[in-house]
C-alpha positions in Angstrom: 18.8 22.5 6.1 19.4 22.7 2.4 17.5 24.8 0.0 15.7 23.8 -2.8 12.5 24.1 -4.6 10.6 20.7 -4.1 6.8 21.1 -5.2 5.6 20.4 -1.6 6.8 21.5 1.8 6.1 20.4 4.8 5.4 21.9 8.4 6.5 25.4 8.8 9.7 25.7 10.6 9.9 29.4 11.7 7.5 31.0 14.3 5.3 27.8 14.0 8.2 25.3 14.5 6.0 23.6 16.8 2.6 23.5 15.4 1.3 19.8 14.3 -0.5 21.1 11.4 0.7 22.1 7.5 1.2 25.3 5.9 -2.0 25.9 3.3 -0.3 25.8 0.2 1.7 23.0 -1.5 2.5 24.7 -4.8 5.0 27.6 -3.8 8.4 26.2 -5.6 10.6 28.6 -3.9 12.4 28.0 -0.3 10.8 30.1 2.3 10.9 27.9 5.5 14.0 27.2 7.3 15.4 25.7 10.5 15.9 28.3 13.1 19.2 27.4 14.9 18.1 28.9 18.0 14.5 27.5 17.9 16.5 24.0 17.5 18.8 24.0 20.8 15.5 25.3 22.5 13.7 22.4 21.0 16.4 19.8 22.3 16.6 20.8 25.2 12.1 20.1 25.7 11.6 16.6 24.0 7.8 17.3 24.5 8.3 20.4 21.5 10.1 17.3 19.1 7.1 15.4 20.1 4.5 18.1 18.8 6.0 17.8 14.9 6.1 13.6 15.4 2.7 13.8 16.6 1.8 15.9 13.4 3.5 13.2 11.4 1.3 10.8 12.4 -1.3 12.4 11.9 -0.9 13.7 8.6 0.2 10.4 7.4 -3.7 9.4 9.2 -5.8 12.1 7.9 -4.0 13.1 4.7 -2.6 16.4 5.7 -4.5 19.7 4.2 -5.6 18.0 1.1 -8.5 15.2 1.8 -11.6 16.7 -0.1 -13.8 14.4 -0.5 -15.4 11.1 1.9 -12.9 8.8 0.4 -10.0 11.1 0.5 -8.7 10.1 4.0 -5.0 9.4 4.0 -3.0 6.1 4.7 -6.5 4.4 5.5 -7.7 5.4 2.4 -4.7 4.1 0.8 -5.7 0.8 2.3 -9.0 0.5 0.8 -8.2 1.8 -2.3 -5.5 -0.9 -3.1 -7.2 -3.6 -2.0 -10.4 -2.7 -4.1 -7.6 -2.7 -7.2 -7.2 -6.7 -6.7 -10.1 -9.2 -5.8 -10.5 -10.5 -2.1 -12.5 -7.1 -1.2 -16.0 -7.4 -3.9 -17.5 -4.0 -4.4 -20.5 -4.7 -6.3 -22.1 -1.4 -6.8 -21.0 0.8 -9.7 -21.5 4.0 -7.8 -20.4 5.7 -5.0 -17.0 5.9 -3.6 -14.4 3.9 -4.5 -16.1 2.6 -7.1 -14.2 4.1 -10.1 -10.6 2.6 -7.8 -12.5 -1.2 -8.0 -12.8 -0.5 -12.5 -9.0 0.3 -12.1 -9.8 3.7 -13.9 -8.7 6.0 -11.3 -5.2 6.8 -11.8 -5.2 10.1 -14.2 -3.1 12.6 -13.3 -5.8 15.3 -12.8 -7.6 12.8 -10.5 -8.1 13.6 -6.8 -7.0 9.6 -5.7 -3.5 10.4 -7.7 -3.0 13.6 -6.1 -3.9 13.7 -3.0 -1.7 10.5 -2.1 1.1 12.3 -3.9 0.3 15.2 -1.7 -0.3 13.2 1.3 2.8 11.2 1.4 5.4 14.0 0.2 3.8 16.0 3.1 4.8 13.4 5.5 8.2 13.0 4.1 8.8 16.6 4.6 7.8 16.5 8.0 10.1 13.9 8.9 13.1 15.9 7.1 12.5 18.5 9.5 12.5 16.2 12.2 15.5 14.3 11.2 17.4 17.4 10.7 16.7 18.7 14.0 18.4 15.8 15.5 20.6 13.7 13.6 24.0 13.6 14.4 26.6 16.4 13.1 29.7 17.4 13.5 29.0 19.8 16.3 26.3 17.5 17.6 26.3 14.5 19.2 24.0 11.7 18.5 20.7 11.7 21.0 20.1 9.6 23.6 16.8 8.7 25.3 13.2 10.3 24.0 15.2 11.7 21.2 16.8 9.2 20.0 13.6 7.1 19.7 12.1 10.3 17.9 14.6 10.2 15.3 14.3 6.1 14.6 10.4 7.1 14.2 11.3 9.9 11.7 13.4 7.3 9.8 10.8 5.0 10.1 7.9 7.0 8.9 9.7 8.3 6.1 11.0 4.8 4.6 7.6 3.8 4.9 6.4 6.4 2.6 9.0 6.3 0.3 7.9 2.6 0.3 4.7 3.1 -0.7 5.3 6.3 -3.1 7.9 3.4 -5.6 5.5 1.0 -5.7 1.9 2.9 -6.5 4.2 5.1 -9.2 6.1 2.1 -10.5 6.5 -1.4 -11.1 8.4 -3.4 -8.3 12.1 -3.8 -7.9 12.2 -7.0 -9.6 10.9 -5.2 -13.1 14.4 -3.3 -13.2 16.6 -1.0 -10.9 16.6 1.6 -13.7 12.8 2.1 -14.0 11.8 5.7 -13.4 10.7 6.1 -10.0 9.6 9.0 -7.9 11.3 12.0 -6.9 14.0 12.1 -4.0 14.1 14.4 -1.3 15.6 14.0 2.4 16.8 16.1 4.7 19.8 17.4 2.6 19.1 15.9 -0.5 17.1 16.8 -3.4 16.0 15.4 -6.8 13.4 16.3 -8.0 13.7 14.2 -11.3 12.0 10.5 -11.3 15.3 8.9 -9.6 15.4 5.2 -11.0 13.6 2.7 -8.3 16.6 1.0 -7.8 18.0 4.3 -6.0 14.8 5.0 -4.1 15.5 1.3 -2.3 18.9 2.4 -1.4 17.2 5.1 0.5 14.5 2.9 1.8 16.9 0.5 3.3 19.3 3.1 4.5 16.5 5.1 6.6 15.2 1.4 7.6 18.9 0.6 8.9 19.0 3.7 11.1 15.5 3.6 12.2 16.1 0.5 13.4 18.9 1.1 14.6 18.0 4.2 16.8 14.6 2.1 18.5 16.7 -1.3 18.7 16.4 -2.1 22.7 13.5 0.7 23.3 10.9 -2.0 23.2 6.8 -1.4 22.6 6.1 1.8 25.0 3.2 3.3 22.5 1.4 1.4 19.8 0.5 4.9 17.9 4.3 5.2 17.3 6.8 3.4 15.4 8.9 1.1 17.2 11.8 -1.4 16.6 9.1 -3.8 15.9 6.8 -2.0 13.3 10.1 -0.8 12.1 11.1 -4.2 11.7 8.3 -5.2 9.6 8.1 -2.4 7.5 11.8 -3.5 6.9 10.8 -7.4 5.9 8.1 -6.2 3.5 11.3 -4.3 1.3 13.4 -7.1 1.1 10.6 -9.5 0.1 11.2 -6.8 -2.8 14.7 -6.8 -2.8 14.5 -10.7 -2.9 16.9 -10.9 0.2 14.5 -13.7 1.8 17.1 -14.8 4.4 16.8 -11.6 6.0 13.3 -10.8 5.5 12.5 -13.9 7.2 15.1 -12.3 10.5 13.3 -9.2 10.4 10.1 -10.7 10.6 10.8 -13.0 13.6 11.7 -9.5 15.3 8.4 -8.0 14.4 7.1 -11.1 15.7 8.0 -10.4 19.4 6.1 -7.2 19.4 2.7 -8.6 20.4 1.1 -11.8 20.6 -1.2 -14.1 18.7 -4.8 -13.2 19.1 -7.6 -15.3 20.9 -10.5 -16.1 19.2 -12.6 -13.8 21.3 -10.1 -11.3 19.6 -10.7 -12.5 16.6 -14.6 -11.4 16.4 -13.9 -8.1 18.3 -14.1 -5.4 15.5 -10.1 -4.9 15.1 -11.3 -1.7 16.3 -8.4 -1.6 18.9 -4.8 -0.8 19.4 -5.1 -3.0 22.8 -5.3 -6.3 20.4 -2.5 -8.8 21.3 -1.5 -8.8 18.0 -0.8 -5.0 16.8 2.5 -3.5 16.5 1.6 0.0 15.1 -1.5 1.9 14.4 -3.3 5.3 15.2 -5.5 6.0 18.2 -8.2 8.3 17.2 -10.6 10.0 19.4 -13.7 12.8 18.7 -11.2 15.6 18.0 -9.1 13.7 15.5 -11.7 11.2 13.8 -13.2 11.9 10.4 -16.3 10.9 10.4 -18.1 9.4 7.2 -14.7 9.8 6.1 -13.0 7.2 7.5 -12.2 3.7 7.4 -14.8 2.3 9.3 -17.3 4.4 7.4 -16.8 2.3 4.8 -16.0 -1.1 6.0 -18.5 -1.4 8.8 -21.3 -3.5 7.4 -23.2 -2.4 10.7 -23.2 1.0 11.5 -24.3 4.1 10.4 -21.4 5.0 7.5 -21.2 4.6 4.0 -20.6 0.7 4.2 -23.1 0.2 6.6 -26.8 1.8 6.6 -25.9 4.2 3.7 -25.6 0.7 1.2 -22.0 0.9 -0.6 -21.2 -2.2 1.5 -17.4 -3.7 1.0 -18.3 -7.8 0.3 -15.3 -10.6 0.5 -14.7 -12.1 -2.9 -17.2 -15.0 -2.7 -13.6 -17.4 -3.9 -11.7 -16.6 -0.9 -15.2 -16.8 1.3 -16.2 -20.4 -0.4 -12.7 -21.9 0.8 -12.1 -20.8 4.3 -12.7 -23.6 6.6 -16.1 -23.8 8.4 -14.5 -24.2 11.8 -11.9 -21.6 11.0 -12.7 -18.9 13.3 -12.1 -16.0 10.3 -15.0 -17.3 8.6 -17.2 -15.0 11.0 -15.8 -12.6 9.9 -18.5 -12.5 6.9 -21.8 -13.9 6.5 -24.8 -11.2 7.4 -25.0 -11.5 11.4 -28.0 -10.4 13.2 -26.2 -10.0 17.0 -24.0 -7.4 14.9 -26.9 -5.6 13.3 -28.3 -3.2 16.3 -29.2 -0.2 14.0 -31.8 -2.7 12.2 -30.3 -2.2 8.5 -31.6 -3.6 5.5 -29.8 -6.2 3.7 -32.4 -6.3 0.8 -29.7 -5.4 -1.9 -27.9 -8.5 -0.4 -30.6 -10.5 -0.2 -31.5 -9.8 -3.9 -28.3 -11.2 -5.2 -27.6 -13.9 -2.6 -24.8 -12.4 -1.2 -25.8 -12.4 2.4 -23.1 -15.0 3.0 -20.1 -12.0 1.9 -21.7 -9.7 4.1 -18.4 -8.9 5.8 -18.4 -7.9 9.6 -14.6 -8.5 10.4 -14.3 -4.1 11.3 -16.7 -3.2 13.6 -16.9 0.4 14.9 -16.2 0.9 18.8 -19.4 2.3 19.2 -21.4 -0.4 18.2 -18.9 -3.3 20.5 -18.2 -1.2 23.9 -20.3 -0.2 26.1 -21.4 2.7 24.2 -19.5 5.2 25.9 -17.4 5.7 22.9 -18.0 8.3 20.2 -19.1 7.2 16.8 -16.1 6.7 14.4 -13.3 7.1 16.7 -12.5 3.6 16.8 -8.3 2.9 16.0 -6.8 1.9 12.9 -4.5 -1.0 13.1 -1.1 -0.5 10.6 0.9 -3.8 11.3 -0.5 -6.8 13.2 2.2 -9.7 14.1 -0.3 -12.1 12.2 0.9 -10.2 8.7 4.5 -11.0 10.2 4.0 -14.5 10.4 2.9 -15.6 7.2 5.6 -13.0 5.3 8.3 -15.0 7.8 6.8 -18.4 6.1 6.8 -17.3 2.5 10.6 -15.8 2.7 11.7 -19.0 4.6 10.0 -20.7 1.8 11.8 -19.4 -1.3 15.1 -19.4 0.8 14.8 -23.0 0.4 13.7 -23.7 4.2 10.7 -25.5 3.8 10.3 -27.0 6.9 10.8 -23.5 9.0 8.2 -22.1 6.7 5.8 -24.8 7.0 6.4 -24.2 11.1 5.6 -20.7 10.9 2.1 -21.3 8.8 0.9 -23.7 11.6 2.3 -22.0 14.3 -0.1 -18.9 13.6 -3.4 -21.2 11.3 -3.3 -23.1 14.4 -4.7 -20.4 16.5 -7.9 -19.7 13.9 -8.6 -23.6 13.0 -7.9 -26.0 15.6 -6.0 -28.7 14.7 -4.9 -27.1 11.7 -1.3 -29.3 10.3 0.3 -28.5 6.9 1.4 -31.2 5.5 2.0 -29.9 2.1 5.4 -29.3 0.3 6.9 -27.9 -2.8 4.4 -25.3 -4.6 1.3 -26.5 -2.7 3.3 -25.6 0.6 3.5 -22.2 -0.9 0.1 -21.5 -2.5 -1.2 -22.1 0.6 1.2 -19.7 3.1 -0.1 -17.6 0.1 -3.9 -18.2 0.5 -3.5 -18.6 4.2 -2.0 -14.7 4.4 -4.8 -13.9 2.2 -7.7 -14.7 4.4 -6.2 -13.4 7.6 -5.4 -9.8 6.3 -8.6 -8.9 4.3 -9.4 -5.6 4.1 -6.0 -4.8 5.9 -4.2 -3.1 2.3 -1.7 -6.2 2.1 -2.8 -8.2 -1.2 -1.9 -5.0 -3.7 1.7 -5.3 -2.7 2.2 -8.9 -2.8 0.4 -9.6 -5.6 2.8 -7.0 -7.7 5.3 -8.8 -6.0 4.6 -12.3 -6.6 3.4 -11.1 -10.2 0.1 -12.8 -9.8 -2.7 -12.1 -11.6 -6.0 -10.9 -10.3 -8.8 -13.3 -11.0 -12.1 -11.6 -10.1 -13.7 -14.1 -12.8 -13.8 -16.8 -9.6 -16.1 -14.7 -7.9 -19.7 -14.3 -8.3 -20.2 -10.9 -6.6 -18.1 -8.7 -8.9 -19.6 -5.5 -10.2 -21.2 -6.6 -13.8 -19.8 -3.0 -15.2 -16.2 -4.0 -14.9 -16.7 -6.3 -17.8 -17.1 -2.5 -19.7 -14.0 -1.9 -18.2 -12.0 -5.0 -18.9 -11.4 -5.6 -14.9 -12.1 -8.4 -14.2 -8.9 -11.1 -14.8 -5.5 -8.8 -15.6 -1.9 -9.2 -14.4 -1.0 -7.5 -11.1 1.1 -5.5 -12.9 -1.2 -4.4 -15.8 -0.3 -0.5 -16.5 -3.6 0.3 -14.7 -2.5 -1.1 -11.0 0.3 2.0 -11.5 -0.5 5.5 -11.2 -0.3 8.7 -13.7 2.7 11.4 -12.0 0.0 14.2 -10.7 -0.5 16.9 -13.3 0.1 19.9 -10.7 3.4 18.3 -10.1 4.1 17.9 -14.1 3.2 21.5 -14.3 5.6 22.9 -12.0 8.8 20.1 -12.1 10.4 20.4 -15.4 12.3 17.5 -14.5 10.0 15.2 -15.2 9.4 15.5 -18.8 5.9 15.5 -20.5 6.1 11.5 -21.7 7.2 10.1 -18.2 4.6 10.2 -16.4 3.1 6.1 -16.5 1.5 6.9 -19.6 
């Protein structure tokens, strides 16, 4: 492996080459972990040791590594809410609590534990996947792997595009802005940067990890829906070049994410999405009592119902009263919100609700296991869905759309609305078709983490204005109608990581 200084490291490769957790300290800036040759063969020859740092992958990219501090500090699903609180189809209209200074768009400092710890979070995850990838990519005096290994590396190439993915687009404006626009540091296996390396180069490496990724899990199939596979690769790989603006093959890679699951019923529809076993997932983590964070967690706070901060606590997550007011009665997805008693077995008050008249936004689309099985599962340990096929489908209609195939994208849209409103038929063409593949996508991932990135890409802009259940306070804050790509929807370079990289000079960090 090659030496260098990057801020953070990753899992520790000597004695501990096989544990699944993270050293304690990020900040050390000199090299002291390296790959023990010997520890390698011995590793290749078990695929179950390779296993134990994927599995740690995962996880950390779950949980957030060593660094979550706080209840809404809990890694990728955190990431999720976050975002989608910085647009305005998810209404938060408390000004308290967490998550509320993400919804006033004035949580982006560089001192600020949001900016860090997903900094933290997804630079740990890269690192692990270095280590992985270096253990068993191809060399010169190794051959390429075949079998478990060889889906192991695809999933490190995977995970790590997917990162990098995410890292461009919360430090930077999209692709589209300019290739030369500072992005984020670069470091891979054998690679390191550690200046802002313009976007445009960051989606070289994107597209190059994507193509081998792919290419190792191509013909593996859908063994485990807590690992990457050719079809969550597949639509990690359509949602860059909707970026890129390569529409023909967005639309490609989508159809093969497509065949990775299957539409949902309606009974699946109103079951929680507490479950990788839903026709429609692709990816996602399985959590379970040892793994699961509690009140920090998704759930927590998206659960109307249960015991967690969105639920009996108060902070509840509402939908944006404009995207609830337009969502067909008969459409199945508008049960997703509207207070429900059946759902309400702990006996909360709505009275908050009530007050405003926002019982209707009440949203019960997540629903934790505990409160929809049987009750033999533990509290919080319901699984957290990453990519459905449903996502697939409407991002295979808009890229058919502005590839100037109309009539395939206006196929795809009813070939999935179909299955939540019967007898649903666009007829539409031109920019209607489109604003409504865009409105349909809307409605179907709430709360999912999808509306940040498409509204940056599309260049929309956010109107919380058409809602009546916004937080009066962002008035104070000027957040309530602002372009998708106001400064504020971009984050501030951490200030621990512009004390210790020179590179990056004092005036470019998204000032």
């Amino acid at each position: 492996m090659k030496s260098n200084n990057i801020l953070f490291k990753g899992i520790v490769m000597s004695t501990a080459l096989f544990a699944a957790s993270c050293s304690d300290s990020y900040l050390n800036t000199e090299p002291s972990q390296f790959l023990d040759e010997d520890a390698v063969s011995e590793a290749l020859q078990d695929p179950t040791k390779v296993q134990a740092l994927i599995t740690g992958a995962y996880m950390n990219f779950y949980n957030g590594g060593d660094y979550h501090t706080r209840h809404d500090d809990f890694g990728y699903p955190a990431i999720v809410i976050t975002t989608d609180l910085l647009c305005e189809d998810v209404a938060y209209h408390r000004d308290q609590h967490f998550f509320c200074y993400d919804y006033q768009l004035d949580n982006r400092l560089g001192n600020y534990a949001r900016t860090v710890s997903m900094w933290r979070q997804l630079y740990q995850v890269i690192d692990n996947t270095n280590d992985i990838i270096e253990m068993l990519k191809p060399t010169d005096n190794r051959p390429a792997p075949e079998g478990q290994l060889k889906s192991m590396l695809g999933q490190a190439y995977g995970l790590r595009a997917y990162c990098y993915f995410w890292l461009v687009n919360l430090w930077q404006q999209p692709l589209s802005v300019g290739a030369n626009q500072l992005g984020v540091p670069l470091k891979t296996e054998d690679v390191y940067r550690p200046e802002r390396v313009p976007v445009g180069e960051i989606y070289d490496q994107i597209v190059s990890d994507l193509e081998n990724g792919y290419g190792y899990l191509k013909g593996a199939g859908l063994s485990n829906k807590g690992n990457l596979s050719e079809y969550s690769v597949a639509a990690i790989y359509a949602n860059v070049l909707m970026f890129k603006g390569d529409y023909a093959n967005a639309a490609k890679y989508a159809e093969e994410a497509i065949k990775g699951g299957s539409l949902n019923s309606k009974a699946e529809m109103l079951s929680g999405f507490n479950s990788l076993d839903m026709s429609e997932v692709i990816w996602g983590y399985s959590v379970n009592g040892e793994t699961t964070g509690y009140y920090a967690s998704f759930f927590s706070h998206m659960d109307s119902y249960f015991i967690g901060y969105g639920g009996q606590v108060g902070f509840r997550k509402l939908v944006g009263s404009q995207l609830y007011d337009k969502i067909d009665a008969n459409d199945v997805r508008k049960k997703w919100f509207g207070y429900n008693d059946d759902y309400n077995l702990l006996g909360i008050s709505y009275g908050y609700e009530d007050g405003y008249g926002f019982s209707d936004y009440i949203a019960g689309k997540f629903r934790d296991k505990y409160m929809t099985s049987d009750g033999n599962d533990d509290p919080f340990t319901s699984d957290i869905i990453y990519f459905r096929t449903a996502e697939m489908y409407y991002l295979a209609a808009e890229a058919y759309y502005l590839n100037d195939e109309p009539t395939k994208a206006q196929n795809k849209l009813n070939e999935i609305v179909s299955t939540r409103l019967d007898g649903y038929t666009c007829g539409l063409s031109g920019q209607a078709l489109y604003d409504e593949i865009c409105w349909q996508k809307r409605i179907d991932m709430w709360g999912e983490g999808c509306r940040y990135l498409d509204a940056k890409r599309r260049d929309e802009n956010i109107t919380r204005s058409a809602s009546v259940n916004y937080a009066a306070d962002l008035r104070f804050y000027n957040a309530i109608d602002y372009s998708a790509r106001d400064y504020r929807m971009i984050y501030r370079i951490p200030t621990v990581e512009m004390q210790n990289n020179p590179e990056i000079p004092a005036d470019d960090d998204n000032k």
